[in-house]
C-alpha positions as CSV (number, residue, x, y, z in Angstrom):
1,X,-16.3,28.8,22.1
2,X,-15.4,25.1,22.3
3,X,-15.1,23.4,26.1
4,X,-11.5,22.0,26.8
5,X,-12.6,20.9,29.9
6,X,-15.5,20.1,32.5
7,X,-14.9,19.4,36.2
8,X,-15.7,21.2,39.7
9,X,-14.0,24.0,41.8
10,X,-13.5,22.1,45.1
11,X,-13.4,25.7,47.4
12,X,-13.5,23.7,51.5
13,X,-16.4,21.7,51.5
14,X,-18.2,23.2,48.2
15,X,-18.0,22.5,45.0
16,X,-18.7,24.5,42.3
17,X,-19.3,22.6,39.3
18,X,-17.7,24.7,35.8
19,X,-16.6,24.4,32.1
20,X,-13.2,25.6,30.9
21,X,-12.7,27.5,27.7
22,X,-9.4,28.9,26.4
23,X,-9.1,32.3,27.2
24,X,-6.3,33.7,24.8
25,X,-6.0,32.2,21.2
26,X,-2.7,33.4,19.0
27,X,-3.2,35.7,15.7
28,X,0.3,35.1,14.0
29,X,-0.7,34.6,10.3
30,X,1.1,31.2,9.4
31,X,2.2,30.0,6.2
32,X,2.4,26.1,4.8
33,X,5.7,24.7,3.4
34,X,4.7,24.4,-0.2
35,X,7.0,22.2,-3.3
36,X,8.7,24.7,-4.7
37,X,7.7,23.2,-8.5
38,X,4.3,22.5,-8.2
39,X,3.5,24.8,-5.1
40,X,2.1,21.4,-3.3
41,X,1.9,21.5,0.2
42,X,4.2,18.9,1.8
43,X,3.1,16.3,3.9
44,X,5.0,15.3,6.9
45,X,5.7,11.4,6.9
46,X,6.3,9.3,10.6
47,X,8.7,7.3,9.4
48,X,10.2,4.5,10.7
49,X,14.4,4.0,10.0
50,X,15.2,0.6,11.4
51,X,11.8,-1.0,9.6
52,X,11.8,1.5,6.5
53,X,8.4,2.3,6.2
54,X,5.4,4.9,7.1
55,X,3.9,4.4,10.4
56,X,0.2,4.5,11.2
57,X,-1.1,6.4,14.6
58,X,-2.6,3.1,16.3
59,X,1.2,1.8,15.8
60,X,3.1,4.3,18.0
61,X,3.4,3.9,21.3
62,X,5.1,6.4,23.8
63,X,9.0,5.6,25.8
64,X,10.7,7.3,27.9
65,X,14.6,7.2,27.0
66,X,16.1,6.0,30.5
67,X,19.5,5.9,28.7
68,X,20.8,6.1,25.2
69,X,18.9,4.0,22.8
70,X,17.1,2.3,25.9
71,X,13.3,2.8,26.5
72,X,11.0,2.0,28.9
73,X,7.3,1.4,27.7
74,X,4.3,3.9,28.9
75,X,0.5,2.6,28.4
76,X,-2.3,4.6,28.6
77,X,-3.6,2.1,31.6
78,X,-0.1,2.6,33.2
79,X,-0.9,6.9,33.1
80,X,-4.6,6.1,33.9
81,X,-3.1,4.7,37.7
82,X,-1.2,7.3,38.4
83,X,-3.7,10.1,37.8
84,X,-4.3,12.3,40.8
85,X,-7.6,12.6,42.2
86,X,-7.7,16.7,41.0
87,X,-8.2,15.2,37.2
88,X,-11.6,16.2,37.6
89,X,-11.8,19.3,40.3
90,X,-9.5,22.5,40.5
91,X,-8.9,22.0,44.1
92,X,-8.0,25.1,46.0
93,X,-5.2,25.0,48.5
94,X,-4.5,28.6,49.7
95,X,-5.3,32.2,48.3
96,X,-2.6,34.5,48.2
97,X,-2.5,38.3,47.3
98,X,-1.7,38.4,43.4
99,X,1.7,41.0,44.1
100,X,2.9,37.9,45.8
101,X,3.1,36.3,42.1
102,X,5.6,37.2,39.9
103,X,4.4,37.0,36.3
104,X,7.4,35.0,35.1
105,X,5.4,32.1,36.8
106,X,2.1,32.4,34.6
107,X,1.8,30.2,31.5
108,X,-1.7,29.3,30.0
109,X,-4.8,31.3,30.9
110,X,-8.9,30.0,30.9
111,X,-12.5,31.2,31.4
112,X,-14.5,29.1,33.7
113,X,-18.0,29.1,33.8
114,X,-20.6,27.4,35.9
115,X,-22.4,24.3,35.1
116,X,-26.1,24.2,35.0
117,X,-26.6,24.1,38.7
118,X,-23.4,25.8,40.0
119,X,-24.7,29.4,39.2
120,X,-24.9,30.5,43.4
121,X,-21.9,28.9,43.9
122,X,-19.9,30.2,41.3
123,X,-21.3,33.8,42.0
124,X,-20.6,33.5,46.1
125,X,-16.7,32.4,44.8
126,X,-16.4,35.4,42.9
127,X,-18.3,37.7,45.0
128,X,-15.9,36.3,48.2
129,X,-12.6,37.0,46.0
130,X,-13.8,40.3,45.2
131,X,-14.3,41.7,48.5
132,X,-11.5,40.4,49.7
133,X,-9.0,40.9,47.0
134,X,-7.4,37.5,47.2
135,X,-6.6,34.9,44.5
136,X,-6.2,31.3,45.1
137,X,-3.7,29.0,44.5
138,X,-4.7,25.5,43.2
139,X,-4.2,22.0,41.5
140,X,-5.7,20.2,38.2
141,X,-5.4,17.6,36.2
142,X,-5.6,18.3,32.6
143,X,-4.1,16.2,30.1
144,X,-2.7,13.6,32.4
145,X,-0.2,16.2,33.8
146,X,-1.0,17.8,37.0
147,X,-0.3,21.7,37.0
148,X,-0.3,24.3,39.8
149,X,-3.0,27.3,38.9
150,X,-4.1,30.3,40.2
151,X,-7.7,30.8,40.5
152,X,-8.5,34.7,39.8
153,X,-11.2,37.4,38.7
154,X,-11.1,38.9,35.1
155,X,-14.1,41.8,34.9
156,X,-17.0,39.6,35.9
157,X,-15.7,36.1,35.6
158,X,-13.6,33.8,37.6
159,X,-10.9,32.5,35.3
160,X,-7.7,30.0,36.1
161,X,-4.0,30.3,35.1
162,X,-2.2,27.7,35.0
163,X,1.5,28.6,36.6
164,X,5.3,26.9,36.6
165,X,6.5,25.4,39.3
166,X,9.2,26.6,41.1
167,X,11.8,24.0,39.9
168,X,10.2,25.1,36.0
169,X,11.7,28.5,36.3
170,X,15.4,28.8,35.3
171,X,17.4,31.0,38.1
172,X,18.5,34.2,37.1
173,X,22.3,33.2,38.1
174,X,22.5,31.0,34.4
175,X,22.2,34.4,32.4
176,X,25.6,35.1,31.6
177,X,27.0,38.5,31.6
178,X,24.7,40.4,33.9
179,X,26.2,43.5,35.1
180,X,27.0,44.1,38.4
181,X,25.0,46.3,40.9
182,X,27.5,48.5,42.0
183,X,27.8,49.4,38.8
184,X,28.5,53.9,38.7
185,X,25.8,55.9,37.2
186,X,26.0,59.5,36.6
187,X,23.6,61.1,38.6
188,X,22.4,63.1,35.4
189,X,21.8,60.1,33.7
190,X,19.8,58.8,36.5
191,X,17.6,61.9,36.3
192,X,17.1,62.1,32.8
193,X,15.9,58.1,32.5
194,X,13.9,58.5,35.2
195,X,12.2,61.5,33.4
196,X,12.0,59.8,30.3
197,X,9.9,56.8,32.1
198,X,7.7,59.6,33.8
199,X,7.1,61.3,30.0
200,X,6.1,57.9,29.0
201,X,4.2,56.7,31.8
202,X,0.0,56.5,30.9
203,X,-2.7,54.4,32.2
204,X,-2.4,50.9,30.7
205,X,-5.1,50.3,27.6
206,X,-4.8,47.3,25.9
207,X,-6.8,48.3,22.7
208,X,-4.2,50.7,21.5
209,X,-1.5,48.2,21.2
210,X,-1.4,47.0,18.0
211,X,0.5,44.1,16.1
212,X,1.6,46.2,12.8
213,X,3.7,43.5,11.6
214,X,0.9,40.9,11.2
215,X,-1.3,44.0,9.5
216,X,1.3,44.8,6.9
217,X,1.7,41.1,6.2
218,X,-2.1,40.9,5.7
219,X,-2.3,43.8,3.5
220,X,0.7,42.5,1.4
221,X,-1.2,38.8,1.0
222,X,-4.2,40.8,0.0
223,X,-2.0,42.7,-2.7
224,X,-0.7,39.7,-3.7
225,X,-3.8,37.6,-4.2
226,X,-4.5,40.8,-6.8
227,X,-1.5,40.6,-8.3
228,X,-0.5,43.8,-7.3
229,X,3.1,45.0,-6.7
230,X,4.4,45.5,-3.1
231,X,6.2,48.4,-2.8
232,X,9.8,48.4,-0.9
233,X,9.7,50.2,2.2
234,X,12.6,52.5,2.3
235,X,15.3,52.0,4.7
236,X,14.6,54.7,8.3
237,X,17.7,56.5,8.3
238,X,20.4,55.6,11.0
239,X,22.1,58.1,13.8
240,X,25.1,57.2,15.1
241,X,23.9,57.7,18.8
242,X,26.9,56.4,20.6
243,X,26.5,58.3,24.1
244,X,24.3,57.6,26.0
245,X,23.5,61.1,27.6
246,X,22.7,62.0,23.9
247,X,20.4,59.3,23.5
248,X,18.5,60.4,26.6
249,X,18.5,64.1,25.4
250,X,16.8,62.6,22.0
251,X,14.7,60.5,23.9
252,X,13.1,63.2,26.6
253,X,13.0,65.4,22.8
254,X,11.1,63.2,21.0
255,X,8.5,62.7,24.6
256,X,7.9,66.2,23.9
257,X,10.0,67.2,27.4
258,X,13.3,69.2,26.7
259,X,15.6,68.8,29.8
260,X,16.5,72.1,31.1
261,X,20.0,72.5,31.6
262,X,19.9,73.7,34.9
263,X,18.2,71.2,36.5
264,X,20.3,68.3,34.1
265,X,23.5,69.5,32.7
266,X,26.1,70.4,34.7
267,X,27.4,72.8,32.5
268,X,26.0,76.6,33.5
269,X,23.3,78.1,30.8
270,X,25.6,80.3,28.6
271,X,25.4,84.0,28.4
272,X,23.2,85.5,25.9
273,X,25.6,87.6,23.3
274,X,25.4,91.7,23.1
275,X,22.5,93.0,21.5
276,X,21.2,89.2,21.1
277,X,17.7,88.8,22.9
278,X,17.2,85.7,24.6
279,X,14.5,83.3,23.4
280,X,12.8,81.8,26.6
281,X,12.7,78.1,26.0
282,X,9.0,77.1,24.9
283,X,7.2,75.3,28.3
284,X,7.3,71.6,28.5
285,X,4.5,69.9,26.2
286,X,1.9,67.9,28.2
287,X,2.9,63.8,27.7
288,X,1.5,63.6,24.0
289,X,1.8,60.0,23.3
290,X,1.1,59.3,20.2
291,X,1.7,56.1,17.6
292,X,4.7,58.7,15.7
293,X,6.3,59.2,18.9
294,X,6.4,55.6,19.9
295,X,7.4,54.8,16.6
296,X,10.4,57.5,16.1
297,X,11.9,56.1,19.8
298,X,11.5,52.6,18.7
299,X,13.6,53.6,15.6
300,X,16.3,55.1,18.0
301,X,16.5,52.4,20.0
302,X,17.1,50.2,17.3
303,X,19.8,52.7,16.0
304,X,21.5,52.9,19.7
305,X,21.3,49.1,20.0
């Protein structure tokens, strides 16, 4: 695992020297832009228009565009004397209660680990969070941008996220079209969503969430480097689900929990016919929640949607 960054944890007067190591890496399988006659890759020129020619790296400088076609200069001396004094500490200013963060603020997470001779330190910081549940809000400097982090526990290591400022998050009052709140909702169809989250409510387990996109692309690359055909998937069939206390019926059916119409339909439970015996409805199945299930109410949301 490759260091992105060395520095110190600067917790009051101690300082707890660690090195930073990405903590999340992306899996999406990525393809190159290829000449369509030759299959050459193509290379992406920096190009100059006013001078007409390829430019080198040690010839770009950056600018910041004050005003249309204007620019002011930026040096790497000129960001080297306005670096704060956190480039080389994670400097922690309060600790908060992680509830009190809303996740829309987290960004970019890391591993810390100590330096040679910050082992006690490191373990008091993380034994001290631990007993008191707290998380702690901080500064750094990386890349010659300060951010605001949070300083947390992940199993048995002390890791740091970095987080948006405040003025980084867009208000919710820019979404257009919201609904309103007093919006009317039939008591029935309050019941039966709320019994449809309860069928599918289970202890979170990250290992059983898997990207089946990126695995069928895989496999198909691997029949391709074979020369083997792919097959066409055939097209899942489409409902026309257009109400939405039919959609909710399908939903609490396929969750393996029939709603009973007493207790959800307003309608009464019609008579059974002369002679006819009445089938008891079969008792609710415990929350099986398997990958078919999730997969036939992902299909039916896409076909209600």
């Amino acid at each position: 695992m490759h260091t992105v960054w060395k520095g110190s944890i600067s917790f009051g007067l101690v300082n707890i020297p660690v090195r930073m190591f990405t903590a999340t890496e992306e899996r999406d399988v990525r393809f190159r832009q290829l000449h369509k006659e030759c299959h050459t890759p193509i290379r992406y020129a920096k190009m100059c228009p006013h001078c007409e020619k390829e430019v080198n790296a040690e010839d770009i400088v950056r600018g910041f565009e004050y005003e249309k076609g204007n620019y002011v200069i930026i040096t790497d001396e000129d960001l080297e004397a306005i670096t704060p004094e956190t480039r080389r500490a994670i400097e922690i200013v309060d600790f908060v209660d992680l509830s009190e963060i809303d996740p829309i603020y987290f960004d970019k997470s890391y591993f810390l680990s100590p330096q040679e001779t910050g082992d006690k330190a490191y373990t008091l910081l993380r034994e001290a969070m631990k007993e008191t549940g707290k998380i702690a809000v901080a500064k750094v400097t990386m890349r010659n941008k300060e951010s605001l982090a949070v300083i947390r526990l992940y199993q048995h290591c002390i890791m740091m996220e970095t987080i948006y400022y405040p003025d980084e998050v867009r208000p919710v009052s820019q979404v257009p079209a919201l609904p309103e709140a007093d919006i009317t909702l039939a008591e029935n169809e309050r019941k039966m969503a709320a019994e449809l989250i309860n069928n599918l409510t289970t202890t979170f387990d990250p290992v059983k969430y898997k990207d089946e996109y990126r695995s069928d692309l895989q496999a198909m690359i691997e029949k391709k480097k074979e020369g083997k055909e792919v097959a066409v998937a055939p097209s899942a069939p489409r409902a026309n689900v257009v109400d939405l206390m039919q959609a909710l019926r399908e939903s609490l059916a396929a969750t393996g929990n029939q709603a009973t119409p007493a207790r959800i339909e307003p309608e009464p439970t019609p008579s059974p016919l002369p002679g006819k015996k009445q089938v008891e409805p079969a008792p609710a199945a415990q929350q099986a929640k398997t990958t078919s299930t999730t997969k036939k109410l992902r299909r039916k949301k896409a076909e209600t949607s």
